[in-house]
C-alpha distance (Angstrom), angle and dihedral (degrees) to the residues before:
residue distance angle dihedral
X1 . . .
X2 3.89 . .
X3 3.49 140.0 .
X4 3.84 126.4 -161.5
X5 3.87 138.8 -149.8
X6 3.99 124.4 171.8
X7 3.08 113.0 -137.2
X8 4.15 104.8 -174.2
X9 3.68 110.1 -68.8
X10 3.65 94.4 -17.5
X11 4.27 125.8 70.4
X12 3.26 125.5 -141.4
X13 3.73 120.6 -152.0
X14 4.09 135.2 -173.4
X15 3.99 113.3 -148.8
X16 4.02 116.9 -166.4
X17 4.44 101.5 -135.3
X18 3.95 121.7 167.8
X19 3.83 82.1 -99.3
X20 3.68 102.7 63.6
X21 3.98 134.3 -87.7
X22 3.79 111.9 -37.4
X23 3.61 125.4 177.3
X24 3.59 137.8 -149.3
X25 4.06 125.2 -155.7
X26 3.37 112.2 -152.5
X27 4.02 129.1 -147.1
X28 3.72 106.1 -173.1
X29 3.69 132.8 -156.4
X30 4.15 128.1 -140.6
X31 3.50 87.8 -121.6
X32 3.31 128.3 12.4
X33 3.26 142.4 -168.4
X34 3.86 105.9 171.5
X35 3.81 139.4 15.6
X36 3.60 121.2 -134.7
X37 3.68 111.8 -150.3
X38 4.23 113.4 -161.0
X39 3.57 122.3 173.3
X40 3.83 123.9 -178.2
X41 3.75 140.0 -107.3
X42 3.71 134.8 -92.6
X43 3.66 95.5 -94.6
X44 3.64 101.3 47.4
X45 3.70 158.9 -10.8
X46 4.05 153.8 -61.3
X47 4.01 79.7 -88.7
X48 3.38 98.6 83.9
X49 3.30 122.9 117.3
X50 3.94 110.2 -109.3
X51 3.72 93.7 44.0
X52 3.71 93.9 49.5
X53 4.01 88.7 53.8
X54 3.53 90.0 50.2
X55 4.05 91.4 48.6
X56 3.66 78.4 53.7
X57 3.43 110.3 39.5
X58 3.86 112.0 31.6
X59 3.98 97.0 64.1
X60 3.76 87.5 69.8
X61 3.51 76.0 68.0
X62 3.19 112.8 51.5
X63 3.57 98.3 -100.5
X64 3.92 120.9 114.1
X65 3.33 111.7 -141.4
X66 4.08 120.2 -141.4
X67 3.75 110.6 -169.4
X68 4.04 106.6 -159.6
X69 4.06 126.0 -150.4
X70 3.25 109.0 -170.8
X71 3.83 124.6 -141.2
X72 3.55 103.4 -92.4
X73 3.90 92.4 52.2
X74 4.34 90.5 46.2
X75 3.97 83.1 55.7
X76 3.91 91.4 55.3
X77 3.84 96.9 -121.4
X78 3.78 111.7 148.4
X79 3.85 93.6 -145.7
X80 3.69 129.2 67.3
X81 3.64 126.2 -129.5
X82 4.03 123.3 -117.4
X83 3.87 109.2 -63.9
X84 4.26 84.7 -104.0
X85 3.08 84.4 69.0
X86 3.28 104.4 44.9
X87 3.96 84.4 59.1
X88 3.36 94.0 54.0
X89 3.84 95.3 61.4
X90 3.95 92.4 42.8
X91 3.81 91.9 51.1
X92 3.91 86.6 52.2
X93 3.73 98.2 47.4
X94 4.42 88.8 49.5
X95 3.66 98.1 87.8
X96 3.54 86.7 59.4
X97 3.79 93.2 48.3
X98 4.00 83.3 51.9
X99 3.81 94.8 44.2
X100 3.71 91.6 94.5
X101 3.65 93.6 58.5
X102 4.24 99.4 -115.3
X103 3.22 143.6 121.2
X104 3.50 108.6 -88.1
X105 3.59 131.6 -146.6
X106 3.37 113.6 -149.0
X107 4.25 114.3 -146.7
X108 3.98 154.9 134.6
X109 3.59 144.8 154.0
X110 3.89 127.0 -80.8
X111 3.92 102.5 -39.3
X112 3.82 93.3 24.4
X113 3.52 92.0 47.5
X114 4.02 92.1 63.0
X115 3.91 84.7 48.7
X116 3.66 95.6 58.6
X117 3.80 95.7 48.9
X118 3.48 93.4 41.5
X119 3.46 96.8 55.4
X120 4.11 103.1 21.1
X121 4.05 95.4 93.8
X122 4.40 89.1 55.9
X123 4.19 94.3 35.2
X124 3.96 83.1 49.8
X125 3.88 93.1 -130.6
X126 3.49 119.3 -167.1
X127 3.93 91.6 -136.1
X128 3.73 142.9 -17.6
X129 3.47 120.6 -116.4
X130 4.22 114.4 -165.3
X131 3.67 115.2 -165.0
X132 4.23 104.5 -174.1
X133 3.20 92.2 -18.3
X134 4.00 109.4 -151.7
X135 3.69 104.1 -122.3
X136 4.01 100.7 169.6
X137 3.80 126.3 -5.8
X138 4.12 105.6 -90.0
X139 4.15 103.6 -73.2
X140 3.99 93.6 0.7
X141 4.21 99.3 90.0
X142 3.66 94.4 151.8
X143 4.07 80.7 65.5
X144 3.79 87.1 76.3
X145 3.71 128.4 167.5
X146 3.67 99.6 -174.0
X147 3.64 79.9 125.9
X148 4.06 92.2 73.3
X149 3.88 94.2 48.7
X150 3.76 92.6 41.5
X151 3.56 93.6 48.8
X152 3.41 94.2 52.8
X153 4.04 95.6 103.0
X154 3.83 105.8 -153.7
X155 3.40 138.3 55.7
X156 3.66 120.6 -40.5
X157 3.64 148.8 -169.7
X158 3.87 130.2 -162.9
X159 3.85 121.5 -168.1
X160 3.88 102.8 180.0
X161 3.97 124.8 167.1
X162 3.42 116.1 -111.8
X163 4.29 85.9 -122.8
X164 3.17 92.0 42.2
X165 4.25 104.0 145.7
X166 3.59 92.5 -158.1
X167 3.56 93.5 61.2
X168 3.87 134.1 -33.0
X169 3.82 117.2 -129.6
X170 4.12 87.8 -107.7
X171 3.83 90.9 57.0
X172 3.68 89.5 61.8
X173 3.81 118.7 110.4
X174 3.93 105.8 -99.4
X175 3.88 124.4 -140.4
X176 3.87 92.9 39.9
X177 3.94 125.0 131.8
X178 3.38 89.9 -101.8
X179 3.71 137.3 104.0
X180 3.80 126.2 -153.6
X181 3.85 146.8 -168.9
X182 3.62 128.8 -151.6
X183 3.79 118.1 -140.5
X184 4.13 92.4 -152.3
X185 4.14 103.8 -126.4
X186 4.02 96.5 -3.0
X187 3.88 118.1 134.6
X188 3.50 133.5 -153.1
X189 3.91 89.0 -59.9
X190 3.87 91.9 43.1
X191 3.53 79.7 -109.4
X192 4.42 112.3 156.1
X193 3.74 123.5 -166.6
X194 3.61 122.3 -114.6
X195 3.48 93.9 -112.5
X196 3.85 89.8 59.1
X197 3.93 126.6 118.0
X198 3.62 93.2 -119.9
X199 4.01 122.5 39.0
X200 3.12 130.0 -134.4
X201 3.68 111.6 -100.3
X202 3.87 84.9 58.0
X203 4.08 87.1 48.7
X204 3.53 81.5 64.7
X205 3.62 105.7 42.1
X206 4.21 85.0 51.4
X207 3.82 83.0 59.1
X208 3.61 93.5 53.6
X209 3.80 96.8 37.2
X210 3.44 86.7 55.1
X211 3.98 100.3 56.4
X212 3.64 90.4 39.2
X213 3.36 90.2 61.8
X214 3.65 103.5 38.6
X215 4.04 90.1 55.9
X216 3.39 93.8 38.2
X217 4.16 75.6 74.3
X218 3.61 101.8 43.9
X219 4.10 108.9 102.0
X220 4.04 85.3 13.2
């Protein structure tokens, strides 16, 4: 069951899963040919600062962009639930990510990047999309869960900062069917200090570039 409320030129949309009420904002494109579905981390929301850009950025090109809050976020807790259930409510909200009849891309950052490859192969996502992806708990690599993005069985993209603490992009496993960009000096957050070469408006335009590019070569 769904419930919908524009909001300008974006939607936004309750769906009814076994994990509670999520919601999904939508930012659509004139004509698209994919949906990009992005759904946040475990210690925040669809405001951070990479997904917003691609909200903004990726209709241009002709990618609708769906940005996902899952259930326990909607209700206001400050503490996400165990990553099953974090599957549960993204396998409830993907008929709605399907409604419109596109290939979708399934994606998020940290947390809701290990949802989308764990469940991508059974949801039959076009894609995976992998924004700072959490490869070992900061200082704990022998944790790793290079078995989650490996396992993820289509095609996927990993943008990881380069100061990232919960894996750097050269601590990734090499040789897997995977491609990923470095965000030179960006933590977990994509966040670069001032005293980087590279600000952070361009930071975030790499991001975007990045994606843009990559699905621009899905379906090619």
């Amino acid at each position: 069951m769904t419930k919908s409320e524009s909001a300008g030129t974006a939607k936004s949309e309750t769906v009814e899963t076994d994990a509670g009420t999520a919601r999904i904002t939508w930012h659509p494109a004139q004509k698209a040919r994919l949906v990009l579905a992005v759904s946040h981390g475990a210690g925040g929301g669809i405001e951070a600062r990479d997904l917003r850009a691609l909200a903004a950025g990726l209709p241009a090109h002709g990618v609708t962009v769906a940005l996902v809050e899952q259930p326990w976020r909607v209700a206001g807790k400050k503490v996400a639930p165990a990553p099953k259930t974090l599957d549960v409510g993204w396998r409830g909200l993907w008929p709605a990510l399907t409604k419109p009849g596109l290939p979708v891309i399934a994606g998020g950052r940290s947390a809701g990047a290990r949802v989308a490859c764990r469940t991508a192969g059974e949801l039959g996502a076009a894609a995976v999309l992998a924004l700072s992806f959490p490869l070992h708990p900061p200082g704990k690599p022998e944790k790793s869960r290079a078995d989650e993005l490996l396992g993820a069985g289509v095609p996927t993209l990993v943008v990881q900062g380069g100061n990232d603490p919960f894996g750097k992009p050269a601590e990734f496993p090499a040789g897997g069917a995977y491609e990923l960009v470095e965000i030179p000096f960006g933590d977990h957050s994509f966040a670069v200090p001032k005293k980087a070469d590279i600000g952070q408006d361009e930071a975030v335009k790499r991001i975007t570039d990045a994606v843009a590019r990559w699905a621009g070569m899905l379906g090619a």
